[in-house]
Wavefront OBJ file of the C-alpha trace (Angstrom):
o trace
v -88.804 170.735 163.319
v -91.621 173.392 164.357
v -93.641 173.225 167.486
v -96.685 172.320 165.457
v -99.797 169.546 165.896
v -102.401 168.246 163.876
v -104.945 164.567 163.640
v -103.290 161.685 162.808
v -103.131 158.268 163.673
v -100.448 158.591 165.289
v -99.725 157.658 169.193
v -99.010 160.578 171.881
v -99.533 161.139 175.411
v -100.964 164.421 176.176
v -98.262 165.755 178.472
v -95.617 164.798 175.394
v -97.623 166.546 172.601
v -98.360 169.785 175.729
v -94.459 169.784 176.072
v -93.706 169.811 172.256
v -96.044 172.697 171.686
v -95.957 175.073 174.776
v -93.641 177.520 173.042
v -95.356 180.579 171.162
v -94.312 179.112 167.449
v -96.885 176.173 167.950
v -100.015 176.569 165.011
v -102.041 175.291 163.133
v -100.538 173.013 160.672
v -103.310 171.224 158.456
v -103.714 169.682 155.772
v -101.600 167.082 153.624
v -98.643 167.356 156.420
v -100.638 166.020 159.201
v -104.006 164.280 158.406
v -105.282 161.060 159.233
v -104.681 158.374 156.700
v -100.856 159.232 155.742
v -99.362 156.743 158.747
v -100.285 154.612 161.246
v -97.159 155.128 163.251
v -95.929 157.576 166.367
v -93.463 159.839 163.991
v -92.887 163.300 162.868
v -93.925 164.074 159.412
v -92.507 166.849 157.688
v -93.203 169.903 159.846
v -96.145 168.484 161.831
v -96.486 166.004 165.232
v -99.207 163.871 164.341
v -101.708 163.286 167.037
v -103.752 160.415 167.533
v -107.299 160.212 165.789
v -107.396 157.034 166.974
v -107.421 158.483 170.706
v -110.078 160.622 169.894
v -112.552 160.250 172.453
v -116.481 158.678 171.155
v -114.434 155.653 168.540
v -115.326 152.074 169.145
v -112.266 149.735 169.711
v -114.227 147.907 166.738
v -113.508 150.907 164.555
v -109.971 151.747 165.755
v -108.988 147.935 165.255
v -110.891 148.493 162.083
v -108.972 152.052 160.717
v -105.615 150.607 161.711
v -105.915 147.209 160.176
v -107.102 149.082 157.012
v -104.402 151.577 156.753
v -102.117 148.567 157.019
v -103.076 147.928 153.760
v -102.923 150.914 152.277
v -103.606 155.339 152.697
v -107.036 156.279 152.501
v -108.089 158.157 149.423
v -110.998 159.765 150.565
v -113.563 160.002 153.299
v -115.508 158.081 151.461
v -112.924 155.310 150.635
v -112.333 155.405 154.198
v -116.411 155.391 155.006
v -116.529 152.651 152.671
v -113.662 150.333 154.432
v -113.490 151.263 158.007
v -117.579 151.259 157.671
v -117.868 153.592 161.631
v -121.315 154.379 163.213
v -122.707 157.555 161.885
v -121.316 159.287 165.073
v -118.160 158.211 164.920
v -117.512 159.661 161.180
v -118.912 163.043 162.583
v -116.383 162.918 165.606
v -113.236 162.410 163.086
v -114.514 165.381 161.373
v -114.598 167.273 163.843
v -111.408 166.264 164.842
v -109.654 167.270 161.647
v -109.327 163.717 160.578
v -110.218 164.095 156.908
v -108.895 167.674 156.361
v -105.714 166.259 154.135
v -108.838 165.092 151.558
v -109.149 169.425 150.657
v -112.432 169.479 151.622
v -113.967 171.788 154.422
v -115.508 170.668 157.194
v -118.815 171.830 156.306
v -118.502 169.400 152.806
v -117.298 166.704 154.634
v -120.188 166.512 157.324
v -122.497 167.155 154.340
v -120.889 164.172 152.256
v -121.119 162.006 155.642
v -125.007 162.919 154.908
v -124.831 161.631 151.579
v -123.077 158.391 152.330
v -125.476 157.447 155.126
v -128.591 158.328 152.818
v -127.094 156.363 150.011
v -125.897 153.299 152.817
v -130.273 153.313 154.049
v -130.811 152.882 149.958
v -128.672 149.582 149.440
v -130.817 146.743 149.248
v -130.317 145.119 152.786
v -127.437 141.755 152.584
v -125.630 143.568 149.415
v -121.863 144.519 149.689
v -120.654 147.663 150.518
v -119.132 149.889 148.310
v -118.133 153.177 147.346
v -121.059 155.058 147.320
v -120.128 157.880 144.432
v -122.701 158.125 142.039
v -120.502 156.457 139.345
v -120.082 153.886 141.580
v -123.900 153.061 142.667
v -125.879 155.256 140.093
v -127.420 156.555 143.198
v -127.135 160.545 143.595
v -128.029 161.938 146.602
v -129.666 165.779 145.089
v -129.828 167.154 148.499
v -126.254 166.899 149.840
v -124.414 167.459 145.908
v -122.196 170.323 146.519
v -121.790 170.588 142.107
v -122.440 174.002 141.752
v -125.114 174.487 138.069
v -126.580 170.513 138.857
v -129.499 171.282 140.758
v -131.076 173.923 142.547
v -130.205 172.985 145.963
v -126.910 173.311 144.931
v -126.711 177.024 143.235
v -128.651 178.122 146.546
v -125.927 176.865 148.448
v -123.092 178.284 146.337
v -124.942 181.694 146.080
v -125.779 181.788 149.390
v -122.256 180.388 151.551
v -122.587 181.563 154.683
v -124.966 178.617 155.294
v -122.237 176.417 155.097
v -119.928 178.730 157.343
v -116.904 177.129 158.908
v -116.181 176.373 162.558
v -113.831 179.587 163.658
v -110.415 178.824 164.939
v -111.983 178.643 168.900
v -114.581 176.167 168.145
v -111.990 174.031 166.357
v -109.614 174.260 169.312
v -112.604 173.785 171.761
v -113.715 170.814 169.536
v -110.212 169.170 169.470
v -110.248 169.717 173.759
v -113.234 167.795 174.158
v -112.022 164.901 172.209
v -108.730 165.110 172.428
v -108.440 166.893 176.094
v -105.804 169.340 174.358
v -105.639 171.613 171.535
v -104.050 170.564 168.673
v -104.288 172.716 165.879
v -103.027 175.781 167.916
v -101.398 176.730 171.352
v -103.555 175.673 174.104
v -103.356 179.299 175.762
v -105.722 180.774 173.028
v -108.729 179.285 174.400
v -107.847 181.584 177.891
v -107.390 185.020 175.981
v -109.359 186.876 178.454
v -106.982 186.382 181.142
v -104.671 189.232 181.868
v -101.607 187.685 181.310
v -99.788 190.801 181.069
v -100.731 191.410 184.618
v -98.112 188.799 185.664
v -94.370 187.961 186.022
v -93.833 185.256 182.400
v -92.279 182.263 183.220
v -89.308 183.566 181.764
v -88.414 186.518 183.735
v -89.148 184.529 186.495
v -85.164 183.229 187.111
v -84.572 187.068 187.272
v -86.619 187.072 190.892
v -84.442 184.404 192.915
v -84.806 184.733 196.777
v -87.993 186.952 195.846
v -91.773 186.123 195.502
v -94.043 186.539 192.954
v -97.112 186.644 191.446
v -97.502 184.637 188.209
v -100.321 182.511 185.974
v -100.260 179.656 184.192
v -101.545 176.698 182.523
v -101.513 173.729 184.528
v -100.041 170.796 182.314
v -98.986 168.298 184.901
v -99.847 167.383 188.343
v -98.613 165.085 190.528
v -99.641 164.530 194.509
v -97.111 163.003 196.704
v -96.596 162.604 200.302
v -94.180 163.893 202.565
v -92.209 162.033 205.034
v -94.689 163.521 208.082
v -97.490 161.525 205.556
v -99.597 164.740 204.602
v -100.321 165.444 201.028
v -98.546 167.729 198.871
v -98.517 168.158 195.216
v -96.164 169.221 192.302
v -98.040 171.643 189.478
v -96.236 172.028 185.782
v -97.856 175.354 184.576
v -96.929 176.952 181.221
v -97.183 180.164 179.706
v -96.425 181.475 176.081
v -93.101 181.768 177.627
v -91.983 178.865 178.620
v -92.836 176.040 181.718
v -91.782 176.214 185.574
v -92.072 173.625 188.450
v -94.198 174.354 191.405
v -94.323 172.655 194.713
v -97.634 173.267 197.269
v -96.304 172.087 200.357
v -98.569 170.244 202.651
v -100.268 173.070 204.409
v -100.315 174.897 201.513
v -102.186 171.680 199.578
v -104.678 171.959 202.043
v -105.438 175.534 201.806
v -105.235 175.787 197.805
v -105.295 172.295 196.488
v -109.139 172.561 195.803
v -108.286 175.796 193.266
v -105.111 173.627 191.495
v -107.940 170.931 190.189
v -110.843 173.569 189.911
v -109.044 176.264 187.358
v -106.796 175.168 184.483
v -105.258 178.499 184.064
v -104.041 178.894 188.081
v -102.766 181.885 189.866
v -99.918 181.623 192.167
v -98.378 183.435 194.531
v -94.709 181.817 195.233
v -91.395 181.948 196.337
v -88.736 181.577 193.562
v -86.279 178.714 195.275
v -82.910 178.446 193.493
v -81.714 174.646 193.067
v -78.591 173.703 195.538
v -76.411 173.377 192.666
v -77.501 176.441 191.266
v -78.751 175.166 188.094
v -82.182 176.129 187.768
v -85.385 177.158 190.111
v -88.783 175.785 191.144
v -91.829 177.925 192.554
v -93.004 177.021 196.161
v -96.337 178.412 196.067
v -98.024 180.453 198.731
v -100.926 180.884 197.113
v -103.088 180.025 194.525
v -106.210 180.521 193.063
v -108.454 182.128 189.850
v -106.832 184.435 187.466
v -107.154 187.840 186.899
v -109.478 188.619 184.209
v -109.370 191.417 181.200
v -110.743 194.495 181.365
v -111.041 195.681 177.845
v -113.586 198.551 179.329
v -110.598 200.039 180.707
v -108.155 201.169 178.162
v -105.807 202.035 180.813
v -106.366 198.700 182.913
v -102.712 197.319 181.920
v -101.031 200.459 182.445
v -102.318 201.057 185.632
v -101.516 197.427 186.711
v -98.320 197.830 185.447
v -97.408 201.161 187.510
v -99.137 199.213 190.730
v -96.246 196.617 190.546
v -98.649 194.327 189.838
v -97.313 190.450 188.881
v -93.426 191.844 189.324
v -91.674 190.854 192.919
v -93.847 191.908 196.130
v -91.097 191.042 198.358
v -87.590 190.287 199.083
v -88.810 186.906 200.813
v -91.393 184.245 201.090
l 1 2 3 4 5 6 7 8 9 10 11 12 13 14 15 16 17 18 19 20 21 22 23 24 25 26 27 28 29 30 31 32 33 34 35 36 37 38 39 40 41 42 43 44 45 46 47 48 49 50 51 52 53 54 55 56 57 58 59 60 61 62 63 64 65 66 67 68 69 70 71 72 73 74 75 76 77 78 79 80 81 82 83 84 85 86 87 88 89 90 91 92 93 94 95 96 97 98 99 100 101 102 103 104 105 106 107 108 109 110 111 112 113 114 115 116 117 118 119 120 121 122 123 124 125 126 127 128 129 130 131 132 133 134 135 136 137 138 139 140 141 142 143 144 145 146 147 148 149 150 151 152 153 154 155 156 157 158 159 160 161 162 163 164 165 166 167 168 169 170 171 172 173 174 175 176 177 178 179 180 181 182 183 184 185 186 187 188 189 190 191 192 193 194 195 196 197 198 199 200 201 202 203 204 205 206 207 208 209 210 211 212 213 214 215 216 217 218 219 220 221 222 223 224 225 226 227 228 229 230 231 232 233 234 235 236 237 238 239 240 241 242 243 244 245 246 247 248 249 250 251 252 253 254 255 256 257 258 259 260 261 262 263 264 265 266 267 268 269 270 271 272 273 274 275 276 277 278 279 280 281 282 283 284 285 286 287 288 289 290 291 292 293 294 295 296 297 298 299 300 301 302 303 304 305 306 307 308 309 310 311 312 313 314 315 316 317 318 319 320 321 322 323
């Protein structure tokens, strides 16, 4: 199955759904694969992970209770069959579309947050204590002019098909950064995209880094687990998962190391650390004791010559033959 993400109703821990996508194949995978709607239940489908809409941050329990009883009975045909039976606040419609939650219906997200328009206008127009129904115009024989998307029925409409820019679609970054704040994790691509301007190949990857046993080294990565402890003296120390487009490590900040750099582990998401690579005792493996840590470097894209001259300094290979 490929390392691949996208909305569903599905039900997935963050850390889970990090691990299953950290490696460099993970992408977006919309559409009819993984949108809301298709199951209610924590499973693979086809070539997707599906990722829970329902844990999208902003939804009632009244509406999650709501969309799950509801899909119990049967898929969704469109946003505005779900609109019509799930019946969320305004709000809560606009958060599932910006989640990705009605992409499997082949609209863009533009259409669908302009058909959300059209729903709510037509909703304000039902006489008030009538039952709610699909609001298509063959349904109600109201047509909302504005928010009709028929290209040749009205005037609003050829503007808006002559003219498409005005209904330009989120880019790629504002998806991912849209699916981060709801989700806290991107899930239509690999979480490293939104921290491009780091200069990642100023560092050691996460896979070269069993080469440098016994050494230390400089190296960045995303941090996608953190866990404080205590060690037998009582002090506070912490263990740091970070994650490149290589691969994951272990990391240990030992308690007077926690006190100089802990502030830095919960203050930058992408963390630099200098460390000690520590083979296991029965060889099997190796975990980072970190020296340091702190902000990454940045790019320099003024410099055309920035990573070569990085590169000849040594810099994020070894620095020493010890801690």
């Amino acid at each position: 199955m490929k390392d691949s993400v996208s909305p569903g109703l599905a039900e997935f821990a963050a850390p889970k759904v990090l691990r299953q996508t950290h490696s460099g194949r993970a992408g977006a995978q919309s559409g009819e694969n993984g949108a809301p709607g298709t199951d209610a239940r924590c499973c693979p489908l086809f070539d997707t992970i599906r990722v829970p809409l329902t844990r999208a941050k902003g939804l009632t329990e009244r509406t999650i209770k709501r969309l799950l009883a509801e899909r119990g009975r049967g898929p969704f045909a469109s946003l505005a069959d779900f609109d019509r039976r799930v019946n969320p606040l305004p709000e809560e419609l606009e958060v599932m579309i910006r989640a990705g939650g009605f992409d499997e219906f082949g609209q863009t997200r533009t259409r669908q947050f302009w058909e959300a328009q059209q729903l709510r206008k037509s909703e304000a127009r039902r006489p008030e204590g009538s039952a709610r129904h699909s609001v298509h115009a063959e349904d109600t024989g109201i047509w909302n002019r504005e928010f009709d998307f028929d290209a040749g029925v009205n005037p609003v409409s050829s503007f808006l098909n002559l003219h498409s820019s005005l209904l330009q679609e989120p880019a790629r970054r504002e998806r991912l950064e849209a699916e981060t704040e709801l989700f806290g994790y991107a899930v239509s691509g690999h979480p490293l995209e939104l921290f491009e301007d780091v200069a990642w190949e100023t560092y050691c990857p996460v896979a070269r880094l069993g080469q440098h046993v016994g050494e230390t080294v400089v190296t960045c990565g995303l941090v996608v687990e953190q866990r404080t402890h205590h060690q037998i003296t009582g002090e506070p120390m912490k263990f740091l998962t970070l994650a490149d487009r290589t691969g994951m490590v272990e990391t240990e900040l030992f308690a007077q190391t926690y006190k100089s750099y802990g502030l830095a582990t919960v203050r930058y998401p992408v963390l630099e650390i200098t460390a000690a690579v520590e083979a296991f005792e029965n060889g099997r493996g190796f975990s980072l004791r970190v020296l340091r840590a702190g902000k990454p470097r940045q790019k320099q894209p003024s410099d055309p010559n920035f990573y070569s001259h990085r590169a000849s300094a040594g810099v994020g290979l070894p620095v020493s033959n010890g801690p």
